[in-house]
C-alpha positions in Angstrom: 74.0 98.8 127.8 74.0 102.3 129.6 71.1 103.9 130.7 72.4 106.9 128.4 73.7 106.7 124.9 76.7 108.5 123.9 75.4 109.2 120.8 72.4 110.5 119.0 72.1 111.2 115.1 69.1 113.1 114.6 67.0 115.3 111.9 68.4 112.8 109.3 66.5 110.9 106.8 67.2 107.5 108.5 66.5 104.4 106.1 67.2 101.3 108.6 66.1 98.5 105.8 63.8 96.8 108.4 60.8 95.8 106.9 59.1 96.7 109.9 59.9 100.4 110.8 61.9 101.5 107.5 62.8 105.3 107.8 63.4 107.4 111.0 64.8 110.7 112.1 67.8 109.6 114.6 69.7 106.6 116.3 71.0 106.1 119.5 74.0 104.8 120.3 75.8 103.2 123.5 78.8 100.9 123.5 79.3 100.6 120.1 75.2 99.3 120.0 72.0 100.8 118.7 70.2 101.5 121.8 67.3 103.3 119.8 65.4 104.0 116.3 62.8 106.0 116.1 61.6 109.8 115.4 63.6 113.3 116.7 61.7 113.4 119.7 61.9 110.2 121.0 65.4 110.0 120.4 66.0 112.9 122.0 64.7 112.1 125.4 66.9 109.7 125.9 69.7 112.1 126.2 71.9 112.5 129.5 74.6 114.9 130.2 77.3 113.3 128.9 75.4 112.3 125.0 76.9 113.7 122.2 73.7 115.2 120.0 74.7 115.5 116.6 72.5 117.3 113.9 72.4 115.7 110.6 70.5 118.5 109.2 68.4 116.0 106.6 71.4 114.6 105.8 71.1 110.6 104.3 72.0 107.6 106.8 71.6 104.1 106.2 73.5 100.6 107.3 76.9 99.5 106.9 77.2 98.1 103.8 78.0 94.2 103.1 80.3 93.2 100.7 79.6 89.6 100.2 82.4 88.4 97.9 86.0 90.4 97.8 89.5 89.6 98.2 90.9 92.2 100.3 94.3 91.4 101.0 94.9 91.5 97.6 93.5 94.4 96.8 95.8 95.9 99.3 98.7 94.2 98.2 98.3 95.2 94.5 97.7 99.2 95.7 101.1 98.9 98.4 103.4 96.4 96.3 102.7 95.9 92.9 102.3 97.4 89.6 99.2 98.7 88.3 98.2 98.5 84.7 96.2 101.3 83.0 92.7 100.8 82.7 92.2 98.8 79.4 95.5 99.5 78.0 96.4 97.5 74.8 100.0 95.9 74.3 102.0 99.1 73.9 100.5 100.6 77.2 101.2 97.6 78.9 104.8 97.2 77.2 105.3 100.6 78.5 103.8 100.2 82.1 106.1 97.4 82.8 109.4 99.3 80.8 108.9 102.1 82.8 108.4 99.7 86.4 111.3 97.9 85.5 113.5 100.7 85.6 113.8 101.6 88.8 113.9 97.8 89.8 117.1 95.4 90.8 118.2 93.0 88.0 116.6 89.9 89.0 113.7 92.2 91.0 110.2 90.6 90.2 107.2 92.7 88.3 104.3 91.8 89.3 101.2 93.9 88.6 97.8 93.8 86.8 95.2 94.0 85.8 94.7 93.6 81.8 91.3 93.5 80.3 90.4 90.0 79.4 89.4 91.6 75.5 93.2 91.8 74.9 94.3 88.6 75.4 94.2 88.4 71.3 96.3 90.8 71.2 98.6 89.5 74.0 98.7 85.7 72.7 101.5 85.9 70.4 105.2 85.5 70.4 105.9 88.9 69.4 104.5 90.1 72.3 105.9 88.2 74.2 109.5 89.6 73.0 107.7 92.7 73.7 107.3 91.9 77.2 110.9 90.4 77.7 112.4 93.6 76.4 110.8 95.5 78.4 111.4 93.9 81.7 115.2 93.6 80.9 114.6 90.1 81.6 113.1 90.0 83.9 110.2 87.9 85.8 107.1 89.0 85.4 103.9 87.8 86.2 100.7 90.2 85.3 96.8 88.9 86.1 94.0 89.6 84.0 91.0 91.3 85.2 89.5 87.9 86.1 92.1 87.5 88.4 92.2 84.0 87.1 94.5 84.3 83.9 98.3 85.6 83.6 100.6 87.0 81.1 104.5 86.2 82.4 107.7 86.6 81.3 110.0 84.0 79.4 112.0 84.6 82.9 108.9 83.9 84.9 108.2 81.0 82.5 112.3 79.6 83.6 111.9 79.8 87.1 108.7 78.2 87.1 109.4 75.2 84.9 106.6 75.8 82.8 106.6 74.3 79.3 104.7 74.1 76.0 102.2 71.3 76.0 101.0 71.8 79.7 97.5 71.7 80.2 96.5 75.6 80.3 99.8 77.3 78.2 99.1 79.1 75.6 101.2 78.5 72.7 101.1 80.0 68.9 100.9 78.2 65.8 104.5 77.2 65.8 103.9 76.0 69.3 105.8 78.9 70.9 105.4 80.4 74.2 103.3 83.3 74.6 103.5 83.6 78.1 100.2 83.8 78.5 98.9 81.2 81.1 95.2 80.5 82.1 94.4 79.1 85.4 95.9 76.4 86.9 98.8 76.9 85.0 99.8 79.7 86.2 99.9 78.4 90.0 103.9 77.5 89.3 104.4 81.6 88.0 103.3 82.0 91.1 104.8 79.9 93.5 108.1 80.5 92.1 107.8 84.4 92.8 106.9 83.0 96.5 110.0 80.7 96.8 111.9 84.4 95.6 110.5 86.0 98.6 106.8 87.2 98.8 105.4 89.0 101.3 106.7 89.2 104.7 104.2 88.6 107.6 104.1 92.6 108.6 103.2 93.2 104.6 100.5 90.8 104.6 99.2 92.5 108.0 99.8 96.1 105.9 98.1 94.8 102.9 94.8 93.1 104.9 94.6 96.6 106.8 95.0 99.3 104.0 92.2 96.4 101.7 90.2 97.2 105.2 90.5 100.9 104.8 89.5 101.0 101.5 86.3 99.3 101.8 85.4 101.6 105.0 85.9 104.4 102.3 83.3 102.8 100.2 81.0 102.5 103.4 81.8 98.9 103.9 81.9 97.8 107.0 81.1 93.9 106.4 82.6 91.8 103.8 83.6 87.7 102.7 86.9 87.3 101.6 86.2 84.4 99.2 89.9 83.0 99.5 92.0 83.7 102.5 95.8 82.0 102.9 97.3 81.3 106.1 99.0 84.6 106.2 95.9 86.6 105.7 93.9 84.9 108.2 96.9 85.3 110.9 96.9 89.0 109.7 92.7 89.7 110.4 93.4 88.1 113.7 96.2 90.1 114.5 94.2 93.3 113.8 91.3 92.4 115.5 93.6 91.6 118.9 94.9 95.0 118.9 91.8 96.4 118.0 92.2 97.6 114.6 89.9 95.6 112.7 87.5 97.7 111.2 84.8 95.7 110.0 83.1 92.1 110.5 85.3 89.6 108.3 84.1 86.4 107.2 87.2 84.5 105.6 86.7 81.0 103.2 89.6 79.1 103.3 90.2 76.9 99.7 89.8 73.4 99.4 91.0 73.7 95.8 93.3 76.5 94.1 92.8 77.1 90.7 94.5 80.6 91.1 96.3 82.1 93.3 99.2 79.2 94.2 98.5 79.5 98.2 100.3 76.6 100.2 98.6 75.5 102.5 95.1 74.5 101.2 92.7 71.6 101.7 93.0 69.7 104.7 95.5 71.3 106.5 94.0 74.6 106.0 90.0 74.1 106.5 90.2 72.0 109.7 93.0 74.5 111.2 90.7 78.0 111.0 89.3 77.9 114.5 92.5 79.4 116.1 91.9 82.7 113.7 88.8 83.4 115.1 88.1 86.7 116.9 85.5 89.1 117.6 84.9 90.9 114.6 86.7 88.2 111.9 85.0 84.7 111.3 86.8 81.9 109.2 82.9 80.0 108.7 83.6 79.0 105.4 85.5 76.9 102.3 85.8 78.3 99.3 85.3 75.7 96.3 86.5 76.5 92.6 84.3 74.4 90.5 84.8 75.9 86.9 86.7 78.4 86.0 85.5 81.6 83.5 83.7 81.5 80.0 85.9 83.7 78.4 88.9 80.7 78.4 86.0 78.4 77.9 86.5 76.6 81.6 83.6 77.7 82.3 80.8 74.6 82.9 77.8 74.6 80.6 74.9 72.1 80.0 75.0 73.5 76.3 78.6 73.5 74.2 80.4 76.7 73.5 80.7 78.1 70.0 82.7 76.1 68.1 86.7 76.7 67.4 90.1 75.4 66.7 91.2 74.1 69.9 87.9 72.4 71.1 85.5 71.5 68.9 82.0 71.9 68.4 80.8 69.8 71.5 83.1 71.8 74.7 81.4 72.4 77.2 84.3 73.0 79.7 84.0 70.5 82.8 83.5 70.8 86.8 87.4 71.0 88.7 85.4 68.4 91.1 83.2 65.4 90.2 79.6 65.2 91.4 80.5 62.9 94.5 83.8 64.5 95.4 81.7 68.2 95.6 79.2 66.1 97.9 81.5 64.7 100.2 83.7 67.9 100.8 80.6 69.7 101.7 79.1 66.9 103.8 82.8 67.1 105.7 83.1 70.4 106.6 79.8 70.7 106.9 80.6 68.3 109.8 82.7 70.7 111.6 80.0 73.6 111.3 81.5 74.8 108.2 79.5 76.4 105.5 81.0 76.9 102.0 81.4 79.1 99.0 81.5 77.6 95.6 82.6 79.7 92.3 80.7 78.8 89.8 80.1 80.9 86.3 78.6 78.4 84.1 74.9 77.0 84.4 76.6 72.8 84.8 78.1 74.1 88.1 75.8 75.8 89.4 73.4 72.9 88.8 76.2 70.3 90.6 76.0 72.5 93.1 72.5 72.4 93.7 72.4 68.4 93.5 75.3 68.4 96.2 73.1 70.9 98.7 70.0 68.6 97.8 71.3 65.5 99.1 73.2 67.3 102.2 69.5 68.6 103.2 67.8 65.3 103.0 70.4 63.8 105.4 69.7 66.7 108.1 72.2 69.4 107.1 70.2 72.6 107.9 72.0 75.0 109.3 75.0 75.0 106.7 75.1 77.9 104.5 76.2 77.5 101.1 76.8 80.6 98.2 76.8 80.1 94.1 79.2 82.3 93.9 78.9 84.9 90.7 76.6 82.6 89.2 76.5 84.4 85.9 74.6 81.6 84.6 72.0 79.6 85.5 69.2 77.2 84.1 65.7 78.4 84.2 64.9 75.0 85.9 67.5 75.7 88.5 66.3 79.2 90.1 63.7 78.2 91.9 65.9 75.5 93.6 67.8 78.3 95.3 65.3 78.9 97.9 63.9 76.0 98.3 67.1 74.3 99.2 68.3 77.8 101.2 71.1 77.9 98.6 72.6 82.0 98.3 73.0 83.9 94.9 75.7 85.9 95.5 75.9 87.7 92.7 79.1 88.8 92.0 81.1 90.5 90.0 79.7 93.6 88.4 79.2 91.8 85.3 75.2 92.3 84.9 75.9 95.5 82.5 77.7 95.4 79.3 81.7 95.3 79.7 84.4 94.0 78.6 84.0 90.8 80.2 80.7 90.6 78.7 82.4 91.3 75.5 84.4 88.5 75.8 81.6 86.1 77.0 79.8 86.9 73.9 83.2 85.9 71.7 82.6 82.1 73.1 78.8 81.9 73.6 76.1 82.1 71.5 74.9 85.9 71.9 71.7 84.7 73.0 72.9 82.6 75.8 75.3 85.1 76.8 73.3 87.9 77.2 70.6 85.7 79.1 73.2 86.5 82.4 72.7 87.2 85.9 68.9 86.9 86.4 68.2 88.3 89.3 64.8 89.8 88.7 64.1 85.8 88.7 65.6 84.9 91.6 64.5 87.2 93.9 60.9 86.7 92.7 61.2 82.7 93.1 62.8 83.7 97.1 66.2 83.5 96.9 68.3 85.2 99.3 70.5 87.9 97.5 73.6 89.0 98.4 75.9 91.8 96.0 79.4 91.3 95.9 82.1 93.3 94.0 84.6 90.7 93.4 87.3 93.3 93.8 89.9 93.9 93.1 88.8 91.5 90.3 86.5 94.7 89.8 88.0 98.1 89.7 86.9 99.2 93.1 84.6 97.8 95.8 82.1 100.9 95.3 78.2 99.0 96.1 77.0 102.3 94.3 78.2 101.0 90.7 76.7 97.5 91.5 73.7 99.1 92.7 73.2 101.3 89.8 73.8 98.1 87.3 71.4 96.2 89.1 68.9 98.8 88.9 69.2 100.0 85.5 71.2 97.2 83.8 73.3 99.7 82.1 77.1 100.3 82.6 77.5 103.0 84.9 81.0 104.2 83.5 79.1 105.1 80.6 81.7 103.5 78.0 80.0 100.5 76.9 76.1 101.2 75.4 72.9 99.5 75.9 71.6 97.3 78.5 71.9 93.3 79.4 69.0 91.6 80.1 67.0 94.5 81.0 64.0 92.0 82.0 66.2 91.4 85.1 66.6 95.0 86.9 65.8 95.0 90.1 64.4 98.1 92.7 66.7 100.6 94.6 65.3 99.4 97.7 65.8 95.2 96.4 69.5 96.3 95.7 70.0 98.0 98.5 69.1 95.1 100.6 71.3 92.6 98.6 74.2 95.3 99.6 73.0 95.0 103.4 70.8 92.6 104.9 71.3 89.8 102.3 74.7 89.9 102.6 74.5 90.2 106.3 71.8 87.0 106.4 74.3 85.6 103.9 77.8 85.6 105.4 75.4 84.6 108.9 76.0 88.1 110.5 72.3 89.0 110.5 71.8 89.6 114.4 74.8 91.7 114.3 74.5 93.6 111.0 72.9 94.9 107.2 70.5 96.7 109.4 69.7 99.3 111.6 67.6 97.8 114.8 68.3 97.6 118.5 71.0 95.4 119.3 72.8 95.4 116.6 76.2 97.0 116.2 76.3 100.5 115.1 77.6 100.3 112.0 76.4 103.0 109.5 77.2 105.4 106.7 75.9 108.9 105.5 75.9 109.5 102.0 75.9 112.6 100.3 72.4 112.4 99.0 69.1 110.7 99.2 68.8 108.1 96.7 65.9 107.1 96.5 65.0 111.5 95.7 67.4 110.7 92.6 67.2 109.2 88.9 68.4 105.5 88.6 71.3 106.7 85.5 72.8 108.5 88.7 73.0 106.3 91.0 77.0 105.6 90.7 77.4 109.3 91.5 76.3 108.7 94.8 79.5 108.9 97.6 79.8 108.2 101.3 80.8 111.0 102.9 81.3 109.2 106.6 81.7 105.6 107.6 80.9 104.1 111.4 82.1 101.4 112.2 80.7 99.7 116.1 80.0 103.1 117.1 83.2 104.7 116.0 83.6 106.5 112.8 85.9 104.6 110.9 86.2 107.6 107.4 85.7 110.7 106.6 85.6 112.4 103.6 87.7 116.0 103.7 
């Protein structure tokens, strides 16, 4: 580094989240590093002629933030290319969204567009509707997502081109055994290779779509996140950008072993063992990304105790793992093999306990270094948390789902309400050790804003306002605990500790000011808080006008 930095931050209320020298009045920088923390004066003396010496004037600064669980790429692609739903909008609004889309499209144009709220799939699960639908779109194909990300609703069209018929594991039918055209998970992986094999995205899109999801995190003061389920063309697109130097953050990708979603070709073999050639500076495909149950809602979901009972399955479903104890074990031994750690969804307390078993016997025969994330992990045994850190296992906890929604709604429509309120304790796990890591799950959530996280996990409340009480309130955590999830846990999580999620010589300068203190505000205002300026490696990477 130079002797010099070129840049000093000072008379700010610096909160580095280092245990060991927690809040300062300036940072150096020099070559996109922190060359110094510490108070005005000290900072100051290390000035030469050529330093830039900015006042902050009290102003709040604090680390990067870490986004340990987002799918970027699609989040751009949805805000460049597709349709977007209004928030919570029943049938009609939908019906009306996708009439007025289709209007300005070619005859035998796709719709594709989301998200609808996973409390209205009642409402869309009929055949009416789905006449509804097919009006609308002129006839269309369409294929909309839930806000799960893991359902669709799609078009009889969509339904044609795919092949998809009644009776197939995962098509919802009416009474009379009718389409609806809703599809939940798997089943909708034809839907949407058949809008693939009509086009897609061209390579320069998915490069757009992986930069503008990039600049929309920065503007949430992101400047490190996972994307829990890359394809071939997003990871060719983060390397692209990071070789002409306009990646903007550290990316971690997880390439899928299994796709219960999204209908990507390649996955498994030929796209876990072929990563390495992606890698750059700033972008890092370290891990798989295992779907091992699907969500509660469609009860597919894995639970040690059944669902409430219904028509379709009984009084004894517990909804089942998408792997088998052994086959888990051995896909994590082998790319653990090849230095490969692994991300494994998991909503339901069966998985997340398979999971656990799996990392067990992969410690006994020497694999330490692996990292492995329950990713969401809504649910989870009271036998099983302290398992977490003893077997170095990750809660990343993800999506915003610990404050009453309408995915919580939903939950509590297939679950006993005590067992479905009894979710996302992470007051538990952090006292048993566990590491911590916050993801937003976005676009799967509205935005990637840490703020609303933080505020839920703080207060337990929804920070929109629109849905009352709290969830679980025994499990809120501190500002400063959720904060850290947000930085350093993710950081140690997604293994970018030494370079990252704090603010301490060495590492990279990346940083945002907000426009307050938090911790000099209430905890039921905590979503208000905004970034007003993001850095990213010593250069600022947002701005708010």
């Amino acid at each position: 580094m130079t002797t010099h930095p070129a840049l000093i931050l000072t008379n700010g209320r610096i909160y580095t989240v280092d245990p060991a020298n927690p809040w300062a009045e300036a940072i150096a920088v020099a070559e996109g590093r922190i060359l110094a923390v510490g108070s005005a004066q000290e900072i100051g003396a290390l000035a030469g002629p050529e330093t830039e010496v900015r006042d902050l004037a009290g102003a709040f600064l604090m680390p990067g933030l870490v986004d340990a669980h987002n799918h970027h790429a699609i989040a751009g692609e949805e805000e460049l290319f597709q349709l977007r739903l209004p928030i919570g909008a029943h049938l009609d609004g939908i019906v009306a969204a996708v009439r007025d889309h289709a209007a300005a499209l070619p005859e035998e144009a796709w719709i594709v567009g989301g998200p609808w709220a996973s409390d209205r799939l009642g409402e869309l699960s009929t055949a009416d509707a789905l006449a509804q639908l097919d009006e609308a779109a002129g006839g269309r194909p369409v294929m909309l997502s839930d806000d799960s990300h893991h359902n669709r609703w799609v078009s009889s069209r969509a339904l044609e081109l795919a092949g998809v018929e009644p009776g197939q594991d995962g098509v919802v039918v009416d009474a009379d055994g009718r389409h609806t055209g809703v599809l939940f998970e798997a089943a909708g992986i034809p839907v949407a290779r058949a809008l693939r094999a009509a086009g897609g995205l061209s390579a320069e899109q998915d490069r757009q779509a992986s930069q503008r999801g990039v600049e929309i995190l920065n503007s949430y003061g992101v400047t490190a996140f996972q994307d829990a389920a890359v394809s071939t063309p997003t990871l060719e697109a983060l390397r692209s950008l990071d070789a002409s130097g306009e990646l903007n953050a550290w990316v971690v990708s997880s390439m899928l072993i299994n796709d219960e979603i999204f209908g990507y070709t390649p996955v498994g073999e030929d796209l876990v063992f072929d990563g390495e050639r992606f890698r750059t500076e700033h972008h890092r495909p370290d891990f798989v990304k295992i779907f091992l149950d699907g969500v509660p809602p469609t009860r597919t979901g894995a639970f040690i105790e059944p669902y409430l009972p219904d028509e379709v399955h009984g009084a004894h479903h517990h909804g089942d793992t998408l792997l088998k104890p052994e086959e888990l074990t051995d896909w994590l031994r082998r790319v653990a093999q090849h230095g490969i750690s692994a991300k494994i969804h998991c909503t339901g307390d069966a998985s997340v306990h398979a999971v656990l078993n799996s990392v067990e016997t992969l410690r006994r025969e020497g694999f330490s270094d692996t990292r492995y994330h329950v990713a969401h992990g809504q649910f989870i045994h009271p036998d099983d948390i302290s398992r977490f850190a003893e077997l170095g296992v990750v809660a990343e906890i993800s999506p915003f789902i610990w404050v009453p929604g309408p995915i919580v709604d939903a939950i509590r429509e297939v679950l006993p309400r005590e067992r479905a309120d009894r979710m996302q304790p992470n007051r538990d796990l952090l006292d048993a050790g566990a590491v911590v890591a916050g993801g937003s799950d976005w676009p799967v959530s509205v935005s990637p804003n840490a703020w609303e996280g933080i505020h839920g996990l703080v207060t337990r409340e929804d920070p929109s306002g629109q849905y009352p009480g709290t969830l679980w309130p025994e499990q809120a955590i501190t500002l400063d605990e959720a904060i850290a999830a947000f930085t350093i846990g993710g950081a140690t999580a997604l293994g970018l500790a030494s370079e990252t999620g704090s603010l301490e010589v060495g590492k990279s300068a990346d940083f945002v000011l907000l426009d307050r203190n938090p911790f000099e505000h209430p905890a039921n205002r905590l979503v208000q808080t905004t970034v007003d300026e993001t850095w990213f490696a010593g250069h600022r990477v947002f701005a708010r006008d």
